[in-house]
Steps between C-alpha positions, in 0.01 A plus 500: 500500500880573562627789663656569139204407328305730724745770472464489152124533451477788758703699232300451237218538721618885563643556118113437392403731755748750517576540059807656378606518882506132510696473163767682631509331828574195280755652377276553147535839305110679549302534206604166313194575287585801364511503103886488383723805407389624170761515152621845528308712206699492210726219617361289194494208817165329584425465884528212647150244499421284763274455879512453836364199554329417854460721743765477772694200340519612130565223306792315702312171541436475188900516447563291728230194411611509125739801376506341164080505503521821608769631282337402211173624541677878618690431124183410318312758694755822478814416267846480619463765724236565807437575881383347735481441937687260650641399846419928575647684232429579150693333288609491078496176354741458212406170324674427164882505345444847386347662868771246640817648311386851611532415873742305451792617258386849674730676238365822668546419842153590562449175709666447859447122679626611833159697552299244305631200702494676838089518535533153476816358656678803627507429814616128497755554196576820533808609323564186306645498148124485343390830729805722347491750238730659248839572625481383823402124367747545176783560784341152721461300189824555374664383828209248541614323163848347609274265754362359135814450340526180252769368733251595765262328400691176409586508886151559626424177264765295671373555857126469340535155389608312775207654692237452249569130523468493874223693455295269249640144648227526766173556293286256536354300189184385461126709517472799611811660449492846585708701298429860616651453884751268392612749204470814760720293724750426261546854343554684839740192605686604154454912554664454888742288362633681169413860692577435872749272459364226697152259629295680726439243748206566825465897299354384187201461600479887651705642154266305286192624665700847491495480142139368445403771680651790376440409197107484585486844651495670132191413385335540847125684471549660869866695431567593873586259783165339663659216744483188333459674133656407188724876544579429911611150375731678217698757731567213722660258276685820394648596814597121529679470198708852568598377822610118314728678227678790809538183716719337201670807362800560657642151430381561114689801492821317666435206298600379150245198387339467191142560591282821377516681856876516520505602148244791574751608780819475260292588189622876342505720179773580309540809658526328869155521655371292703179397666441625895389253723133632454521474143596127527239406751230675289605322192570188674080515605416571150711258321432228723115529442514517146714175422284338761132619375614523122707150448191307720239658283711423147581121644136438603358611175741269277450181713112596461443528130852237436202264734221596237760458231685151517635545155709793628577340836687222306612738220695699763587174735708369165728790454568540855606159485646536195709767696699194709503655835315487804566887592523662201764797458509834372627416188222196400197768598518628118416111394186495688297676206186314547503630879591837429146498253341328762620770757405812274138357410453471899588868551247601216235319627534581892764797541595498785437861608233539330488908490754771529455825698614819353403831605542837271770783645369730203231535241488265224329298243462110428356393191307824449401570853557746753655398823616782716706515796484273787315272284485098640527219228532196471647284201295205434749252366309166621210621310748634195602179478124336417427742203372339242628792260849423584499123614284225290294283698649674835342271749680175353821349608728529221878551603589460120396857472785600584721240285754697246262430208196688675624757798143578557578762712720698231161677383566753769870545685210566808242203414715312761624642841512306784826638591360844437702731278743800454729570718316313820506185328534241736826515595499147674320339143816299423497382810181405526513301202816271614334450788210366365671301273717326693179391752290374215840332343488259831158470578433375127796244549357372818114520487205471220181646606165504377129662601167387359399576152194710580728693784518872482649699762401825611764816605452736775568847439441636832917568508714277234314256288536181675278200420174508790517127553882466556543321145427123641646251217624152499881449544711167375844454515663510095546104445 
């Protein structure tokens, strides 16, 4: 056994021995068993149902084998609302548009993200845009939101095509194909491009592992830093990345190009603010991972089921040929409407984060029940998003259901949200959605691609849904 590996059993060795001593030197709040607050008498509220699942563990491997299995059964099992143990903390699951819109509308600012988020990725995200609350991330979003501009974004899209091409004339056709690394490869060669103005060259190997590991840290069953661990691995690629984005700062600052780290250091309000150097490199980290992680999850899943679906693959092929161009511009993405369906069925059917941490700054109530203070929940929109209730015959591929004649997911302004909602939607979701646009625009002009009929792929939850075996298909050039 590794050093790691050996590290890692002598704790939970001594938290069997030692009890709620050993929960807490995990970093685990004692008495995870205990029953949950009750409805205050008289509050007309009901308390809150639910278990703790496995000693020790709770139930985080069964989230992270099959969310959606396990999400489902909690549903079935407790309604909309329940509690549960995972990864050493109790924990609310909100599954359902009407839980969802609670958390996430949060019309009574009972619900923060900052402490939600930080349990999980605190420490290697810490102060991005997604770990701010009320004023404070108003005041950063506001100043955030000139980097996302329209003409923005029509300049990200002119330095984005030039590289996607570079990026895609190398795949190699034939058997075998693996999409997942070359995808991953692409997207961060697009992120340091559009955000850092510029290819990384010998570093991005170091960023990308960075990244991957940071990113892996959140979900990480031993929460403190045994050598070699999932967490030590996390606050590594963290102090990494700082050190990256300080190197490169000052010449930002001085600078004037068109990429998103110069406009974070130029970016300000009306009234004149500014981000500080710390504020830049912290949402540099943050936005960097999330086009990264988010656009290679979205473009995996649409080449996978576009594979199991040839009929769309050449549905969408046509109009982007229809289009005329090679790299398409900002102005053609609105005639792509059979990719745009394409696109939203994919983020339905694997979101891309598939929960969203919350945690309550007051008491309050969601759907009936009583959460009070310093409650931790999570909003379960990858498992929203398969409810039969709300989505017919939710585990079939049908991007027409959201064509203008159906819009599916108008039976509840919450029965879709893989951007999230209220006022920390997504504020990169426009982005996002050029970006992975204009990559599928070229790689459907250049390549066809195909898997075997009976082929099925299987995604790992352990941090973002990514396919287990690397999504292997069979890539021809478009005679």
């Amino acid at each position: 056994m590794s050093q790691s590996g050996s590290s890692a059993a002598g704790v939970l060795h001594r938290a069997r021995r030692l009890g709620v001593r050993a929960h807490e030197q995990l970093g685990l709040p004692g008495r995870l068993g205990r029953p949950f607050p009750p409805a205050p008498a008289g509050s007309g509220l009901r308390t809150v149902p639910g278990d703790p699942g496995p000693p020790l563990v709770g139930y985080s491997l069964h989230f992270m084998r099959d969310p959606l299995k396990w999400g489902r059964i909690r549903y079935e099992r407790y309604g909309p609302v329940s509690w549960s143990n995972v990864f050493g903390t109790r924990m609310v699951g909100l599954i359902g548009p009407d839980a969802c819109e609670t958390a996430l509308a949060n019309r009574d600012k009972a619900f923060a993200n900052g402490p939600g988020w930080e349990y999980f990725i605190g420490p290697f995200f810490r102060r991005g845009i997604m770990l701010l609350d009320f004023e404070e991330h108003l005041h950063h979003r506001r100043i955030m939101q000139g980097a996302f501009t329209n003409d923005r974004l029509r300049g990200y899209l002119g330095a984005m095509n030039p590289a996607i091409e570079r990026g895609i004339g190398g795949w190699r056709t034939g058997d075998g194909f693996l999409v997942l690394p070359a995808m991953k490869q692409l997207t961060l060669d697009l992120a340091t491009q559009i955000f850092i103005g510029g290819r990384l060259g010998p570093e991005a190997d170091r960023v990308n592992t960075a990244f991957v590991d940071t990113v892996g840290a959140g979900l990480s069953l031993l929460r403190f830093p045994v050598p070699g661990g999932r967490w030590a691995k996390g606050l590594a690629g963290r102090r990494l990345l700082e050190e990256f984005f300080a190197a490169r700062l000052p010449a930002k600052r001085a600078g004037h190009g068109d990429d998103l780290f110069t406009a974070l250091c130029h970016a300000e309000s009306e009234d004149g603010h500014r981000f500080t150097e710390e504020d830049v490199i912290n949402h540099m980290i943050f936005l960097l991972m999330a086009a990264h992680d988010t656009s290679t999850i979205t473009t995996n899943t649409m080449i996978y089921y576009l594979a199991k679906h040839p009929e769309w693959q050449d549905r969408v092929r046509d109009e982007s040929y229809a289009v005329g161009k090679e790299f398409v511009e900002y102005d053609d993405l609105e005639k792509l409407v059979s990719l745009d369906l394409v696109m939203k069925e994919a983020l339905r059917l694997v979101a891309p984060v598939p929960g969203l941490a919350r945690r309550t700054v007051k008491d309050t109530e969601v759907c009936g029940y009583y959460l009070p203070a310093g409650t931790r929940v999570t909003v379960g929109t990858h498992v929203t998003h398969h409810l039969e209730g709300y989505w017919p015959d939710p585990e079939h591929f049908d991007p027409e259901r959201f064509a203008e004649d159906r819009r599916e997911d108008k039976v509840h302004r919450y029965a879709w949200e893989p951007f999230g909602g209220g006022v920390h939607k997504c504020v990169g979701m426009y982005f996002a959605g050029v970006q992975i646009k204009a990559v599928l625009h070229q790689v459907l002009r250049r390549y066809r691609w195909s898997v075997p009929p009976d082929y099925e792929t299987e995604f790992d939850f352990r941090t973002l849904p990514i396919p287990k075996d690397r999504l292997p298909v069979r890539l021809e050039p478009v005679r």
